[in-house]
C-alpha positions as CSV (number, residue, x, y, z in Angstrom):
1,X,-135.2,183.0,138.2
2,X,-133.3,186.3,138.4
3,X,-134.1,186.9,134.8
4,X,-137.7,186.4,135.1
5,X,-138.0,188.8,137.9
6,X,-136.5,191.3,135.7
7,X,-138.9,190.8,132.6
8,X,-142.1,190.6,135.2
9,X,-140.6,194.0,136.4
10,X,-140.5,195.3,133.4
11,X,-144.0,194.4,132.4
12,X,-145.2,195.4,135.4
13,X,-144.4,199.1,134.7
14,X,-145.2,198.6,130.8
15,X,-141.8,199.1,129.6
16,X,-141.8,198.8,126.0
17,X,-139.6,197.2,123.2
18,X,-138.3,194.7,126.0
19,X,-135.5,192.4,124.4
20,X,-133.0,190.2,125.9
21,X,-129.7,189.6,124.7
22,X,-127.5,186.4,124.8
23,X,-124.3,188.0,125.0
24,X,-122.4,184.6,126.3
25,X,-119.1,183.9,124.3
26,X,-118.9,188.0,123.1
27,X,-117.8,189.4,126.7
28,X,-117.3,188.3,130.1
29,X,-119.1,190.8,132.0
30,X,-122.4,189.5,131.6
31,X,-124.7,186.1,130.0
32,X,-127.7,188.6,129.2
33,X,-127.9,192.0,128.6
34,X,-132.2,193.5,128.6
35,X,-132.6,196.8,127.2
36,X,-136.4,198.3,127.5
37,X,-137.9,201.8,126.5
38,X,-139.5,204.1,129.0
39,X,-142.0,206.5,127.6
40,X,-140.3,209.2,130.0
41,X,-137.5,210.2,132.0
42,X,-140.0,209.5,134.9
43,X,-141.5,206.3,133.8
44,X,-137.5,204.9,132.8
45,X,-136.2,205.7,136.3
46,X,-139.7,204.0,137.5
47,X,-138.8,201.1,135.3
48,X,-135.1,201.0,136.9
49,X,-136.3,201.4,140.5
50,X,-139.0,198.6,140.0
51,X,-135.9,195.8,138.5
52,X,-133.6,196.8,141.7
53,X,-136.9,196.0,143.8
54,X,-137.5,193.0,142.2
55,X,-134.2,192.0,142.2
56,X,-133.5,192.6,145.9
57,X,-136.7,190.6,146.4
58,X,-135.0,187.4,144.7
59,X,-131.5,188.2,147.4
60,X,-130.0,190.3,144.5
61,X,-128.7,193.1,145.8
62,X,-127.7,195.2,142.0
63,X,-123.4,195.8,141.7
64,X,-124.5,198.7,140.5
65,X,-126.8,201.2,139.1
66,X,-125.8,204.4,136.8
67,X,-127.4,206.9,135.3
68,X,-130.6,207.6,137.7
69,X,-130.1,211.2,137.9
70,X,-130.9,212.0,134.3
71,X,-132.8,209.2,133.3
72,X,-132.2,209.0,129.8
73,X,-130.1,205.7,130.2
74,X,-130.2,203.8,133.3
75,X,-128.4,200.8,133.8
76,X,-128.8,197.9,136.0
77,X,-125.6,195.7,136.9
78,X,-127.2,192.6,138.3
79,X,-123.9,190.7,137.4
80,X,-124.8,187.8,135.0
81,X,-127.7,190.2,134.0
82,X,-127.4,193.5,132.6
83,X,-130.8,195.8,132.1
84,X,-130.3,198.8,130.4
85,X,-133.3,201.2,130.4
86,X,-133.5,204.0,127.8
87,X,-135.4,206.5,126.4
88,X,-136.6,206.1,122.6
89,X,-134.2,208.9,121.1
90,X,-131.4,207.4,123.2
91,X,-132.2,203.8,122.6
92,X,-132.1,204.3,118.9
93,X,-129.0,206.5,118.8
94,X,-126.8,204.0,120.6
95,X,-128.3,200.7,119.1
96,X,-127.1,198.3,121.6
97,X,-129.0,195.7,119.6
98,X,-127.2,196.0,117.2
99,X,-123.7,196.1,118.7
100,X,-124.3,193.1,121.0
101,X,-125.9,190.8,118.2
102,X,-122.9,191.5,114.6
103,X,-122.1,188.4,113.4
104,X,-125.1,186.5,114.7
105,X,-127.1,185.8,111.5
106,X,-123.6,185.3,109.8
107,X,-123.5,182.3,113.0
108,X,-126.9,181.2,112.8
109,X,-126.3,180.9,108.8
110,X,-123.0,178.8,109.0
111,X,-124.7,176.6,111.6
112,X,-128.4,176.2,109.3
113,X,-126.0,175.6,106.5
């Protein structure tokens, strides 16, 4: 349900790029990690502000939340669920998709096979 909440957030603000991350088995500190692009330092810190309202709306008060002030990244800690909000240049420089998701072809592959 939590997670739901989250993506409706997000589309409610028109993030863009949303995707969701299965990150069970690779760490403990959360099951999904969502990462969206905001056009804007304004519209990512929108995009933030509108998950931790969502969130509180569902009885999830957020752990935590970083990186407001500048905007550039702002991260959600909703405990199992992880939303991470960046701007495009950001977003691509740090590649979070592709840190979180190594070795899953080579998984999907030896499973298919």
């Amino acid at each position: 349900m939590l997670r739901l909440r989250v993506l409706t957030a997000l589309d409610d603000l028109k993030a863009q790029n949303v995707q969701e991350i299965d990150v069970r088995g690779k760490t403990s500190i959360a099951d999904i990690m969502v990462v969206a692009t905001g056009t804007s330092t304004r519209h990512v810190k929108s995009l933030a502000d509108e998950v931790v309202k969502f969130a509180k709306q569902a009885g999830m008060a957020p752990l935590g939340v970083e990186g407001q002030r500048e905007a550039e990244w702002v991260l959600v800690d909703l405990g199992d669920i992880i939303v991470h909000v960046m701007l495009p240049r950001v977003r691509e420089f740090y590649g979070l998709e592709r840190l979180w998701t190594v070795g899953d072809d080579m998984a999907r592959a030896a499973v298919a096979g």
